[in-house]
mmCIF file of the N, C-alpha and C atoms, coordinates in Angstrom:
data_MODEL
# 
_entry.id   MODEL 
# 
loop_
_atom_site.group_PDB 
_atom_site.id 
_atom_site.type_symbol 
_atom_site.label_atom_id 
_atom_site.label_alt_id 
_atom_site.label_comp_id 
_atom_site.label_asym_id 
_atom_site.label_entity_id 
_atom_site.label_seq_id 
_atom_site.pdbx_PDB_ins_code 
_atom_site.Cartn_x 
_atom_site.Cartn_y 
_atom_site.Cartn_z 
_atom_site.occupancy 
_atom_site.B_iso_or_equiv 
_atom_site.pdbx_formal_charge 
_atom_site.auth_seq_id 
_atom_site.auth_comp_id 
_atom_site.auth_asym_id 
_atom_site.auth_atom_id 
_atom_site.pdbx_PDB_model_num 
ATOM 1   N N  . UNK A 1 1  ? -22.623 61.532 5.722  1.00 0.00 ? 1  UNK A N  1 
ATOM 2   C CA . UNK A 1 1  ? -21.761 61.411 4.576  1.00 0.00 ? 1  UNK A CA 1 
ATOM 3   C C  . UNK A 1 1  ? -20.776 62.567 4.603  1.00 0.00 ? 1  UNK A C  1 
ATOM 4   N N  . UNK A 1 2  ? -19.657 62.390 4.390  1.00 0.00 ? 2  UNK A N  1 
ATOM 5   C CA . UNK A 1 2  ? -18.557 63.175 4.200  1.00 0.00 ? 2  UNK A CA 1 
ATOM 6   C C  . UNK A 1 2  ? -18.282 63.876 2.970  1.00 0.00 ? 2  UNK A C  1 
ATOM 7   N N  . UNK A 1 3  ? -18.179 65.393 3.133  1.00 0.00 ? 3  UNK A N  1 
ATOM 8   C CA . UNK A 1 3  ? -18.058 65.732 1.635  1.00 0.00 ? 3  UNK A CA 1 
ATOM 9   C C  . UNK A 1 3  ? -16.379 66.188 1.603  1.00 0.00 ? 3  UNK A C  1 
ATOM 10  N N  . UNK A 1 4  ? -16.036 65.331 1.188  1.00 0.00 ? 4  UNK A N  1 
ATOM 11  C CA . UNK A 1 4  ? -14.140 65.548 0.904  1.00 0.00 ? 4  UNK A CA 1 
ATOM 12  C C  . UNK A 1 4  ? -13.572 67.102 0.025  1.00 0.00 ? 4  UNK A C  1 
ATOM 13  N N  . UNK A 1 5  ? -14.931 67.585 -0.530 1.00 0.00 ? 5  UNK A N  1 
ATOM 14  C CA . UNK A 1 5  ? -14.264 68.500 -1.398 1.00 0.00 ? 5  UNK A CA 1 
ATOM 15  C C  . UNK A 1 5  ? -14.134 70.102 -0.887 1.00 0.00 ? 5  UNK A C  1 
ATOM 16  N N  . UNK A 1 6  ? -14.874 69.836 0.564  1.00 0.00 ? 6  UNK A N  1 
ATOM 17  C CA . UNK A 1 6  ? -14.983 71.506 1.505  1.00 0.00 ? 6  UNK A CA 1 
ATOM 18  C C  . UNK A 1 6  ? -13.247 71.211 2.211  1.00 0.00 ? 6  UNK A C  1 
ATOM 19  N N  . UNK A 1 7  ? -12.866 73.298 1.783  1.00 0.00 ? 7  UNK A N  1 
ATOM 20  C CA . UNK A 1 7  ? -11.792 73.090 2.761  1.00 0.00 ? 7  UNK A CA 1 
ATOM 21  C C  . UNK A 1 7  ? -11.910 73.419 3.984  1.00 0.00 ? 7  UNK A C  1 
ATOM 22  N N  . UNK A 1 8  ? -11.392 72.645 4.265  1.00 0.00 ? 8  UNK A N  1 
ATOM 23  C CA . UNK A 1 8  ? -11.527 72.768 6.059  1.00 0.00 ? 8  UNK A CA 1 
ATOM 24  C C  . UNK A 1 8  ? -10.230 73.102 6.660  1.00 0.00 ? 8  UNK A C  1 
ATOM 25  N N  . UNK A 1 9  ? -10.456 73.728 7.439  1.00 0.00 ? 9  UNK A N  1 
ATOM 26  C CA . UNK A 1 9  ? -8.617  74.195 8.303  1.00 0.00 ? 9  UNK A CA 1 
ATOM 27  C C  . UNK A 1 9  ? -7.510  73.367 8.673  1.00 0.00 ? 9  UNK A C  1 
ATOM 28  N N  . UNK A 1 10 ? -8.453  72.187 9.250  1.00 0.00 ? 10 UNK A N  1 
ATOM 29  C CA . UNK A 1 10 ? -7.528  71.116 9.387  1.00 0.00 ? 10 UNK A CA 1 
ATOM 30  C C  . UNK A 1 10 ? -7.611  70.084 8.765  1.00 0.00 ? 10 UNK A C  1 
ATOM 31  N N  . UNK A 1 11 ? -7.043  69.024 8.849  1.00 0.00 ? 11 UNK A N  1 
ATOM 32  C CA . UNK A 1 11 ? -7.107  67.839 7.944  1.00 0.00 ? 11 UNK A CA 1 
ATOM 33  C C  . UNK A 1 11 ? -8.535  67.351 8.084  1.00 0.00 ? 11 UNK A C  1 
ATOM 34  N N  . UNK A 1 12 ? -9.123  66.629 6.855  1.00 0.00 ? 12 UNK A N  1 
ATOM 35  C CA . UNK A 1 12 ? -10.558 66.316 6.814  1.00 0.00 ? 12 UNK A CA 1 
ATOM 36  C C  . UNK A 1 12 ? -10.055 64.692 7.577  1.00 0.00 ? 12 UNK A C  1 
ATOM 37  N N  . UNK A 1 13 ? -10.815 64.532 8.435  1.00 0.00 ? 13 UNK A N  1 
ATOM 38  C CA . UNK A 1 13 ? -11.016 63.188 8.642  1.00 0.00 ? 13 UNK A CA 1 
ATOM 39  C C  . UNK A 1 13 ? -12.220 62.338 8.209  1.00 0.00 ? 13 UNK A C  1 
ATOM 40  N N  . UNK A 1 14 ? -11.738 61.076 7.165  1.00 0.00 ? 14 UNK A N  1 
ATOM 41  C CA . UNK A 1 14 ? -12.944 60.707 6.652  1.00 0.00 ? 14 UNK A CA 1 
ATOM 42  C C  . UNK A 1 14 ? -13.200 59.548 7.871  1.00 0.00 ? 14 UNK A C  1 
ATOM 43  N N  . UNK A 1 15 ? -12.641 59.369 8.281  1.00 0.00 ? 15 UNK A N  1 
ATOM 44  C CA . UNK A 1 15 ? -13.439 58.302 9.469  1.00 0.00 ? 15 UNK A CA 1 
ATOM 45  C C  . UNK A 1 15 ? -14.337 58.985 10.430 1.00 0.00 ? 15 UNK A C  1 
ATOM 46  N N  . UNK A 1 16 ? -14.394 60.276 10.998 1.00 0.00 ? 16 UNK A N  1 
ATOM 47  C CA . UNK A 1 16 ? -15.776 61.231 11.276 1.00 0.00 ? 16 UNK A CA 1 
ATOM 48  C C  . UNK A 1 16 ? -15.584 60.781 12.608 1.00 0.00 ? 16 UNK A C  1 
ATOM 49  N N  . UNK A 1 17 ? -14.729 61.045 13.250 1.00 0.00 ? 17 UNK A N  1 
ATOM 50  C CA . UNK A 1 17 ? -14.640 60.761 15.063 1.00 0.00 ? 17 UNK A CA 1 
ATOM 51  C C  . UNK A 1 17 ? -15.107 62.002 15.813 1.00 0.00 ? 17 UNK A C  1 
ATOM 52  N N  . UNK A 1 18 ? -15.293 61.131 16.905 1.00 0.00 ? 18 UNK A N  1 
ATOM 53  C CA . UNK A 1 18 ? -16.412 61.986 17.771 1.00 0.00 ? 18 UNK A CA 1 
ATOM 54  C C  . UNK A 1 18 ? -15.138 63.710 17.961 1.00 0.00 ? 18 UNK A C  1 
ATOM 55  N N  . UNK A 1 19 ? -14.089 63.837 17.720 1.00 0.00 ? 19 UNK A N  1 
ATOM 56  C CA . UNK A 1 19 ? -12.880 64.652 17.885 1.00 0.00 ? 19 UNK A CA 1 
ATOM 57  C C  . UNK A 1 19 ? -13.822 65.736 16.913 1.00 0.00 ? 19 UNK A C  1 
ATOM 58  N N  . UNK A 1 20 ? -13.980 65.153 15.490 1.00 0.00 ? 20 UNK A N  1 
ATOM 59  C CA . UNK A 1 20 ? -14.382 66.097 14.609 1.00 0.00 ? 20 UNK A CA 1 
ATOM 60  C C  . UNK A 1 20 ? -15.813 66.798 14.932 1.00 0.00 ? 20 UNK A C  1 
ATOM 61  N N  . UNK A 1 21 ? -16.901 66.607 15.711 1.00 0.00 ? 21 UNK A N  1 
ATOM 62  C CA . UNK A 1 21 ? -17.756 67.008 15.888 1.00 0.00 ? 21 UNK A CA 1 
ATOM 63  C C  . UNK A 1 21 ? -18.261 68.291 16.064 1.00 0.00 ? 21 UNK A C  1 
ATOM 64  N N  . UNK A 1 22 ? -17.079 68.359 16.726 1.00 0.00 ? 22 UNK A N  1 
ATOM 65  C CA . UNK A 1 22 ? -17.214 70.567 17.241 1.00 0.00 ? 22 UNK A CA 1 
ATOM 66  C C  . UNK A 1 22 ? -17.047 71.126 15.717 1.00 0.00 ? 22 UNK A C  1 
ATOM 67  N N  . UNK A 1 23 ? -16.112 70.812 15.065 1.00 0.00 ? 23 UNK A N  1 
ATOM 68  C CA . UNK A 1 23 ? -15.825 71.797 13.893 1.00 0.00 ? 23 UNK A CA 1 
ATOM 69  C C  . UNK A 1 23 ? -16.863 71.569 13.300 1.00 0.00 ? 23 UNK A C  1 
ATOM 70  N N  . UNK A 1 24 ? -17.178 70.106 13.001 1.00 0.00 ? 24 UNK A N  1 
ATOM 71  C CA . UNK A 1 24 ? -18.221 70.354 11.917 1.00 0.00 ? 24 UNK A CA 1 
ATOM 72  C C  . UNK A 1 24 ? -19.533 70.379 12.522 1.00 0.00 ? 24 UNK A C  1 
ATOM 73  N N  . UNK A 1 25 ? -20.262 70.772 13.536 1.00 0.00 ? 25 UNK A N  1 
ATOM 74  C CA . UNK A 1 25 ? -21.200 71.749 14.097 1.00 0.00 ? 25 UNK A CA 1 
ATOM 75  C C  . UNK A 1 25 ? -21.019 73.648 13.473 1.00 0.00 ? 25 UNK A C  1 
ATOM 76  N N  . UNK A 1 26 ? -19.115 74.085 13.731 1.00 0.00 ? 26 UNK A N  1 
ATOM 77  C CA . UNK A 1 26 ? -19.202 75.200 13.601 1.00 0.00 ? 26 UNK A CA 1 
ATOM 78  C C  . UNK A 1 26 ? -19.383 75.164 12.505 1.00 0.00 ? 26 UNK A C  1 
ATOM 79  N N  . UNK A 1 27 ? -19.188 74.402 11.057 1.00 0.00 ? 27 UNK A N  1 
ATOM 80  C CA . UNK A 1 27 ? -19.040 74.717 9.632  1.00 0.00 ? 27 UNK A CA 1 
ATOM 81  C C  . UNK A 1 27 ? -20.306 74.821 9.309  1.00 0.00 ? 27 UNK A C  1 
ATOM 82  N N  . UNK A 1 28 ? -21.378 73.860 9.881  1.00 0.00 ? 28 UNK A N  1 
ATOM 83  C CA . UNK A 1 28 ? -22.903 73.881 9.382  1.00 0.00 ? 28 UNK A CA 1 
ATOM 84  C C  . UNK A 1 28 ? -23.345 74.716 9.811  1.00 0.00 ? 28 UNK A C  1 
ATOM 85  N N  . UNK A 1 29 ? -23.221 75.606 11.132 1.00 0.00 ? 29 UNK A N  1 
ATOM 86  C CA . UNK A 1 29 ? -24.492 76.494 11.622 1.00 0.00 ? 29 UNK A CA 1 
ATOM 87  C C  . UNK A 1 29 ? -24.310 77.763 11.055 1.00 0.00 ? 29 UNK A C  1 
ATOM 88  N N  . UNK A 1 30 ? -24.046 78.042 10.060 1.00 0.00 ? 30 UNK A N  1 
ATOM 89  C CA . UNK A 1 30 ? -24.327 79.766 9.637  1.00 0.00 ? 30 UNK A CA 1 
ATOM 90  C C  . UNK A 1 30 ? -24.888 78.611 8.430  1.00 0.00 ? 30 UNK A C  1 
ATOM 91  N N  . UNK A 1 31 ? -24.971 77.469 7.735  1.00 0.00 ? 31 UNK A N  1 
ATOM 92  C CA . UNK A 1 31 ? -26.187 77.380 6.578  1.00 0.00 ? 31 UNK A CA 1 
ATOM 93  C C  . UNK A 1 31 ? -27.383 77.177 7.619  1.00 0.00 ? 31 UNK A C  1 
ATOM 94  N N  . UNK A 1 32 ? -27.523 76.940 9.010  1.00 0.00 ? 32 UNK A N  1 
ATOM 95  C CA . UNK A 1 32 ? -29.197 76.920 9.699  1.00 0.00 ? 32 UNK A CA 1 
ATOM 96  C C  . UNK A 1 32 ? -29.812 78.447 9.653  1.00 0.00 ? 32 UNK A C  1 
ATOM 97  N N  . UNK A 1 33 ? -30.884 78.861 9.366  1.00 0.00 ? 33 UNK A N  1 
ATOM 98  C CA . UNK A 1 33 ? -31.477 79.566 9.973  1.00 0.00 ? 33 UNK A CA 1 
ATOM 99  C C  . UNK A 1 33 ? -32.289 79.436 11.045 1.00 0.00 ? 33 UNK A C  1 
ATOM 100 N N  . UNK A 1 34 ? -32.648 80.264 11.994 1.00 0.00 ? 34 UNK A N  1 
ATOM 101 C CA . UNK A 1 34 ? -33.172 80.373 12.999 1.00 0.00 ? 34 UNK A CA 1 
ATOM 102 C C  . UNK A 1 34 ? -34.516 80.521 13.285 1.00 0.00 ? 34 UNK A C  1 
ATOM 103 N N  . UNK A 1 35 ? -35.715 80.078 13.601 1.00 0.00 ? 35 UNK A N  1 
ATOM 104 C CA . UNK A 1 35 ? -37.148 80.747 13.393 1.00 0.00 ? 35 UNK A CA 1 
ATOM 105 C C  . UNK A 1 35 ? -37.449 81.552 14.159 1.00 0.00 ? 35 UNK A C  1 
ATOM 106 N N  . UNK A 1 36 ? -37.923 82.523 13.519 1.00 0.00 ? 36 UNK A N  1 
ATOM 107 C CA . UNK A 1 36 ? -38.395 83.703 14.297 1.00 0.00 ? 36 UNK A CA 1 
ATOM 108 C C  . UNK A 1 36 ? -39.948 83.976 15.716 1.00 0.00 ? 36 UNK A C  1 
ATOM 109 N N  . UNK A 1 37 ? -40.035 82.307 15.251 1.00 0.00 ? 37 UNK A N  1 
ATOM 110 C CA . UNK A 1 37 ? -41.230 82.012 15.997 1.00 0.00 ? 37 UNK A CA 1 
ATOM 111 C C  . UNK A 1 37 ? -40.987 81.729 17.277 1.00 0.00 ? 37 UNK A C  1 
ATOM 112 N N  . UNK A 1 38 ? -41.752 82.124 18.721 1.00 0.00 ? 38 UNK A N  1 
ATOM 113 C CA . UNK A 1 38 ? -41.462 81.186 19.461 1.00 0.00 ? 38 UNK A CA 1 
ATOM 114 C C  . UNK A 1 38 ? -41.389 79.921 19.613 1.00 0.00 ? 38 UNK A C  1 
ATOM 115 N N  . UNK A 1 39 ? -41.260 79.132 20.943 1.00 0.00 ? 39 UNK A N  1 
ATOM 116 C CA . UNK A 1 39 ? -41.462 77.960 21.317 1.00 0.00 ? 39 UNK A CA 1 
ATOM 117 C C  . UNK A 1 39 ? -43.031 76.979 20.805 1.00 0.00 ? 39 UNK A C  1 
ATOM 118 N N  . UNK A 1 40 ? -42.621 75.846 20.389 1.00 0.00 ? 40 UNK A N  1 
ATOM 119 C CA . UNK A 1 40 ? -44.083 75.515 19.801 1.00 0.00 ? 40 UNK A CA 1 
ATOM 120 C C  . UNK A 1 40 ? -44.855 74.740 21.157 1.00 0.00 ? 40 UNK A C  1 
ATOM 121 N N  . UNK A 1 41 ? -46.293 74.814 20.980 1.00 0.00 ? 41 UNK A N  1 
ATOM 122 C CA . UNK A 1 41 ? -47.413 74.850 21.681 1.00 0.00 ? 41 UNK A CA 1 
ATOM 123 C C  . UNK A 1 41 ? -47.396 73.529 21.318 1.00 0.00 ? 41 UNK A C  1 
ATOM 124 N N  . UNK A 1 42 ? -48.265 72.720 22.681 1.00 0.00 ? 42 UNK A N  1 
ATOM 125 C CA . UNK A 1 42 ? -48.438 70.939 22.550 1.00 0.00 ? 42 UNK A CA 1 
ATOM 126 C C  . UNK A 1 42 ? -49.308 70.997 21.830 1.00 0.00 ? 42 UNK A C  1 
ATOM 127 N N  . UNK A 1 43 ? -50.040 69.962 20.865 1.00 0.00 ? 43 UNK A N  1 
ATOM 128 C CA . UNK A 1 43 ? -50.756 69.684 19.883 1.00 0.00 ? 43 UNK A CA 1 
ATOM 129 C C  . UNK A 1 43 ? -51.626 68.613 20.598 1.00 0.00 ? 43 UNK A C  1 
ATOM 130 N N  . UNK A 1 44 ? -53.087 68.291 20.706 1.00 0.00 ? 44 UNK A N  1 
ATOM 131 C CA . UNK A 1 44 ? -53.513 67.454 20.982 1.00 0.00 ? 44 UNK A CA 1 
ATOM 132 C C  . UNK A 1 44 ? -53.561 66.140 20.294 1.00 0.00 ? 44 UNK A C  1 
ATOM 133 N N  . UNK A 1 45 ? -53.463 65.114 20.633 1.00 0.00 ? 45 UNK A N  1 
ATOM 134 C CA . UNK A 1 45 ? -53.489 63.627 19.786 1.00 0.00 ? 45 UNK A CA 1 
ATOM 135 C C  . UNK A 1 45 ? -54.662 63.789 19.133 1.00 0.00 ? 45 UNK A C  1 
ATOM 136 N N  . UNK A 1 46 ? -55.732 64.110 19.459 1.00 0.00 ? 46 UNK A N  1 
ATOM 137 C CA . UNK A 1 46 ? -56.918 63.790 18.152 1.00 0.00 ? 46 UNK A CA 1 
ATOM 138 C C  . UNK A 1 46 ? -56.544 64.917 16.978 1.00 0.00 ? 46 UNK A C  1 
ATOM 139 N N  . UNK A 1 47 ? -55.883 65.835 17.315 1.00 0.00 ? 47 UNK A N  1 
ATOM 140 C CA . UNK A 1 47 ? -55.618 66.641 15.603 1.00 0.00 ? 47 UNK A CA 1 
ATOM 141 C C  . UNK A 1 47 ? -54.440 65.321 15.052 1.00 0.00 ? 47 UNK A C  1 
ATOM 142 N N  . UNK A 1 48 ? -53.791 64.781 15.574 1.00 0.00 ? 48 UNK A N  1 
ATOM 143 C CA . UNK A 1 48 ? -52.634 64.119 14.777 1.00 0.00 ? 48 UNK A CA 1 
ATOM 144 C C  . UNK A 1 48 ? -53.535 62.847 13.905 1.00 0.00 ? 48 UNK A C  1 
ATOM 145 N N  . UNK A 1 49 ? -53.597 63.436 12.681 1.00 0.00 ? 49 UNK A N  1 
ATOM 146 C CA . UNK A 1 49 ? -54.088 62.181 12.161 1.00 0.00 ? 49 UNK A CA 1 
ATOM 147 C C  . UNK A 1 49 ? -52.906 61.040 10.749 1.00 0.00 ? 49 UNK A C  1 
ATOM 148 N N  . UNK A 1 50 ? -52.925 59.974 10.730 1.00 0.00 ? 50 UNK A N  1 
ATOM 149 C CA . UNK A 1 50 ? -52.194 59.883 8.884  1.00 0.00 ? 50 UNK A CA 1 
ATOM 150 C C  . UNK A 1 50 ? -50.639 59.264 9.759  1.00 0.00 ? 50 UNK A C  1 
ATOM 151 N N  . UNK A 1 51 ? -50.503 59.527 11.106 1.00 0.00 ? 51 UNK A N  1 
ATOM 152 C CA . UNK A 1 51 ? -49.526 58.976 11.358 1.00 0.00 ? 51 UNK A CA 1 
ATOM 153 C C  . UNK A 1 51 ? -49.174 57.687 11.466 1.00 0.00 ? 51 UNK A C  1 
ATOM 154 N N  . UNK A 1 52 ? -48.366 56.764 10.831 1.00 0.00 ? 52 UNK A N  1 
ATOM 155 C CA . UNK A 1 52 ? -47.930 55.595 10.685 1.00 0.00 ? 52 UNK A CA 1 
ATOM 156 C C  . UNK A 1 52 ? -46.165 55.018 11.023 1.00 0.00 ? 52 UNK A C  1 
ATOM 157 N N  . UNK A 1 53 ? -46.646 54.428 11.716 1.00 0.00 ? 53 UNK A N  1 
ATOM 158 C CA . UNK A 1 53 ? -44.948 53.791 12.397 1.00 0.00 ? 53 UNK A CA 1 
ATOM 159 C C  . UNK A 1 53 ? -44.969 51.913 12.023 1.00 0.00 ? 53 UNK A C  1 
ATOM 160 N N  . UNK A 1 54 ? -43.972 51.901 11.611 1.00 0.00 ? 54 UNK A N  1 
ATOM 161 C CA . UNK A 1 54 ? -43.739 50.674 11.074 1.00 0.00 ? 54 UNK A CA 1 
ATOM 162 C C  . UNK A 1 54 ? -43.583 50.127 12.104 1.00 0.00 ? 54 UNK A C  1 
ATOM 163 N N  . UNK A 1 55 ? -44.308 48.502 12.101 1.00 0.00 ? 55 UNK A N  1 
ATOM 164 C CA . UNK A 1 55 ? -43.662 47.665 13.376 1.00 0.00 ? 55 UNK A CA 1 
ATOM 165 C C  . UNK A 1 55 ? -42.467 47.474 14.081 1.00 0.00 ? 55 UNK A C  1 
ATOM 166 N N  . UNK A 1 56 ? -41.667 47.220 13.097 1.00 0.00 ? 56 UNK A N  1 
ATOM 167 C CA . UNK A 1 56 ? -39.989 47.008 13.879 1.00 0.00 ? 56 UNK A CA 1 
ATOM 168 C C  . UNK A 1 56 ? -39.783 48.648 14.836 1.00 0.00 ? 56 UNK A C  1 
ATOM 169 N N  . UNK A 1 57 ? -39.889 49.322 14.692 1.00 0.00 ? 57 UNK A N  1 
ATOM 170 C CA . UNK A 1 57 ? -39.553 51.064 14.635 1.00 0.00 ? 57 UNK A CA 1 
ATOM 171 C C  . UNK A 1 57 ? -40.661 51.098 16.014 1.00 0.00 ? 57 UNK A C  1 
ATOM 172 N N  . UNK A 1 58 ? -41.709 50.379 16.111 1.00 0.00 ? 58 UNK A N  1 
ATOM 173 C CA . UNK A 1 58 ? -42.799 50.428 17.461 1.00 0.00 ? 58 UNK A CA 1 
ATOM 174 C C  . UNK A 1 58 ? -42.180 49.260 18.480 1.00 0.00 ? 58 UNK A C  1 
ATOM 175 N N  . UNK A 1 59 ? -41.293 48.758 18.154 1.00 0.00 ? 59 UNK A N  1 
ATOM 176 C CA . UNK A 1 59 ? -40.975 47.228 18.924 1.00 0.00 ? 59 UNK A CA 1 
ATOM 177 C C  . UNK A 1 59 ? -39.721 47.871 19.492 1.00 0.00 ? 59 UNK A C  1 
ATOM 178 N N  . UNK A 1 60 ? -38.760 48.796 18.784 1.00 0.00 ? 60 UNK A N  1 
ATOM 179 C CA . UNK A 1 60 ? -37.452 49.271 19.380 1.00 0.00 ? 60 UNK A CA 1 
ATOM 180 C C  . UNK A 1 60 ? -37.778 50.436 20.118 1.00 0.00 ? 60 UNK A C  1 
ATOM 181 N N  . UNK A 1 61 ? -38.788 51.218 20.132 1.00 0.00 ? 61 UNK A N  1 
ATOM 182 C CA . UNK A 1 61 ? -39.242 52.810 21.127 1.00 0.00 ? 61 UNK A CA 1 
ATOM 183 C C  . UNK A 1 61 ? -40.205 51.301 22.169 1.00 0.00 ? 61 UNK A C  1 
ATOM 184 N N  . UNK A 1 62 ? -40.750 50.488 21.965 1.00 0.00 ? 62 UNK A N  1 
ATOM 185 C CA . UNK A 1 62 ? -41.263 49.607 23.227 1.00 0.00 ? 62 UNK A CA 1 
ATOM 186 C C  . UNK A 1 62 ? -40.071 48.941 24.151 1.00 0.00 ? 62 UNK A C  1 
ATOM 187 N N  . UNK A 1 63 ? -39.187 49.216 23.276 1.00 0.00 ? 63 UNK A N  1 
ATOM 188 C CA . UNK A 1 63 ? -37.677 48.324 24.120 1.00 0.00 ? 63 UNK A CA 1 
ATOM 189 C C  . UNK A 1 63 ? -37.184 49.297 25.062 1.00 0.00 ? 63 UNK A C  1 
ATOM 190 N N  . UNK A 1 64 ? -37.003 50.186 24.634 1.00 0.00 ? 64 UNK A N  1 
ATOM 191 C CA . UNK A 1 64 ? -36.265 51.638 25.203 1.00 0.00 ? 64 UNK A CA 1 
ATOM 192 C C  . UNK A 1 64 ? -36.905 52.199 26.274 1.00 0.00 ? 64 UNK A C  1 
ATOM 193 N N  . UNK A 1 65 ? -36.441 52.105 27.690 1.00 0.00 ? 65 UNK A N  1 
ATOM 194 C CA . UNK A 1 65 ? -36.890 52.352 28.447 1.00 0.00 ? 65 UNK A CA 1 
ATOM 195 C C  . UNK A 1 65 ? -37.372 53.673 28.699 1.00 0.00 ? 65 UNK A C  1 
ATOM 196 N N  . UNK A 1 66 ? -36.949 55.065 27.647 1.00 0.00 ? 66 UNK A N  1 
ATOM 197 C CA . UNK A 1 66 ? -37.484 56.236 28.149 1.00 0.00 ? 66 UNK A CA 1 
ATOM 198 C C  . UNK A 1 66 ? -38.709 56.251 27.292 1.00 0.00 ? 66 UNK A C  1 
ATOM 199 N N  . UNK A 1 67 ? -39.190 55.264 26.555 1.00 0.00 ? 67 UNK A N  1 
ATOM 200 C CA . UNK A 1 67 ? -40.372 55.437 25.441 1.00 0.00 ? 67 UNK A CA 1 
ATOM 201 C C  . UNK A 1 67 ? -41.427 54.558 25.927 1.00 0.00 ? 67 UNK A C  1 
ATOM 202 N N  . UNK A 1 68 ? -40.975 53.161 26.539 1.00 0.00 ? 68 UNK A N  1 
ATOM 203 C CA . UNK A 1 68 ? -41.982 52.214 26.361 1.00 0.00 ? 68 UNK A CA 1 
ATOM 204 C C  . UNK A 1 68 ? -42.029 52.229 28.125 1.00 0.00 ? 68 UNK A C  1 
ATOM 205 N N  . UNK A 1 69 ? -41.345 52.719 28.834 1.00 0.00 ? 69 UNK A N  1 
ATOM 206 C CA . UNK A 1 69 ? -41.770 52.258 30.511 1.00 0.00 ? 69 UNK A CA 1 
ATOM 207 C C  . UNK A 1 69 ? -42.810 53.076 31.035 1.00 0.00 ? 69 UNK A C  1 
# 
């Protein structure tokens, strides 16, 4: 979603083309903070419990060849 009311240097484009991407990367990353933590550690599947994926959402990662092959 586009917020029309930030000024921005150059003209806001509300159609959001791939052109605008760099700026508005630079405008968001000073609100990210950074974690002070390292890199996170793999988690084994039997701690993952409660997780639920809706069918359609298991049928499109089964379509996708880097998920389901």
């Amino acid at each position: 979603m586009t917020n029309l009311k930030v000024q921005a240097p150059v003209p806001v484009d509300i159609e959001g083309d791939l052109a605008s991407l760099p700026g508005d990367g630079a405008r968001m990353a000073p609100h990210w903070a950074v974690p002070d933590r390292g890199a996170a550690r793999p988690v084994s599947p039997a701690l993952i419990h409660g997780v639920t994926v809706p069918p359609a959402s298991a049928r499109l990662l089964d379509a996708m060849s880097d998920y389901g092959d």
